[in-house]
C-alpha positions, 0 to 999 in steps of 0.5 A, spaced: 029 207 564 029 211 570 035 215 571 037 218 578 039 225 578 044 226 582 043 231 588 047 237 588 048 241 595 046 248 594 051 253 593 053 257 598 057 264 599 062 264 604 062 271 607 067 271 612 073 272 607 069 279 605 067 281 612 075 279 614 077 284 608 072 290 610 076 290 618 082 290 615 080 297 611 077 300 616 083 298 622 088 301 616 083 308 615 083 308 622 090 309 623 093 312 617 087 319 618 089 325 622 086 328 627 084 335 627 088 338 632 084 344 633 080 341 638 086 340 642 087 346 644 082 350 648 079 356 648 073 360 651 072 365 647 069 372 650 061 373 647 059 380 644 053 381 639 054 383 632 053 380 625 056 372 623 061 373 618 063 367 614 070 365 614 074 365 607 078 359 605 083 365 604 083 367 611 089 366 617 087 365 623 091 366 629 089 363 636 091 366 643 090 360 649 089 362 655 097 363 658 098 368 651 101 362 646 100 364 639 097 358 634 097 359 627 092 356 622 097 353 616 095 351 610 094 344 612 089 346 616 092 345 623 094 349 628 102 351 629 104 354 635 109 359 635 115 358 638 115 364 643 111 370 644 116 376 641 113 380 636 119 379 631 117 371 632 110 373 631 111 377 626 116 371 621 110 366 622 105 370 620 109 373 614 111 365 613 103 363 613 100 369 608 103 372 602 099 378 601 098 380 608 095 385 605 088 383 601 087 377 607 083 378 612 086 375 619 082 373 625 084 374 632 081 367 636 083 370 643 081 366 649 076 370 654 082 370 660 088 371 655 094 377 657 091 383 654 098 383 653 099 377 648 093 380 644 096 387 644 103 383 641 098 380 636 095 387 633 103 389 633 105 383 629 100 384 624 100 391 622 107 391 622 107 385 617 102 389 613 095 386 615 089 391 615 083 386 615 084 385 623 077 381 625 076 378 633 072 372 633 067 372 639 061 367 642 053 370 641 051 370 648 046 364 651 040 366 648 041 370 642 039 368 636 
C-alpha cells in the first residue's frame, strides 16, 4: 500500500513584527536622551603652550562666554548659567556647586574675546569662596604637538 504524505509549507519567521518592535525603541531612546548642553554654548579659547592636565571627576568648571556670561558645570554634568554677573551671584553659585572649595581644583574656561572684567570678577568670586586651585584652560596652538 502506498501511503501519500502530506505536503507541509515551510516554516517561515515573519520578522516584520521584530523590525516594528526595534523602531519603536529606538524612536523612544531617541526622544527620551539628553543632549549635552555644553556644545551649545560656544567658546574659543585663547592658545598658550604648557602641559595637558587631566581634568578630575572632583573639578568645577566655570565657563565665561564671549559677552561675560558665567556657566556652571553642575553635578549633572550640564552647564548653568548664572543668573547675573555680580560677585556675590557668583559667589552663591560656586558655593552652591562645590562643598569644599578648598581641596577642589576650579577651571576657568574664558573665551579668547571676554571682558577681561568678567574674569577678573570670577578670580574674586572664587577666592572669596575659598577656592585655591584656580586653573585656566587654553588651546595648543596649530602646529604643536
Amino acid at each position: 500500500m502506498k501511503f501519500q504524505r502530506k505536503k507541509r509549507p515551510l516554516p517561515e519567521i515573519s520578522v516584520t513584527s521584530m523590525v516594528d518592535v526595534v523602531l519603536l525603541l529606538l524612536f523612544f531612546f531617541m526622544v527620551s536622551s539628553t543632549f549635552n548642553q555644553k556644545s551649545s554654548i560656544k567658546i574659543k579659547l585663547p592658545q598658550a603652550n604648557g602641559m595637558a592636565i587631566s581634568a578630575e571627576d572632583t573639578t568645577l568648571t566655570l565657563v565665561i562666554s564671549g559677552d561675560g556670561d558665567y556657566y556652571l558645570d553642575g553635578a549633572d554634568g550640564e552647564l548653568h548659567e548664572v543668573i547675573n554677573k555680580s560677585v556675590e551671584t557668583l559667589q552663591r553659585a560656586l558655593a552652591k556647586h562645590c562643598e569644599n572649595p578648598e581641596q577642589t581644583p576650579l577651571i576657568i574656561q574664558a573665551d579668547s574675546k571676554a571682558p577681561h572684567q568678567s574674569v577678573m570678577t570670577a578670580l574674586e568670586a572664587a577666592s572669596e569662596v575659598g577656592f585655591s586651585h584656580i586653573t585656566f584652560a587654553a588651546e595648543q596652538p596649530q602646529g604643536k604637538p
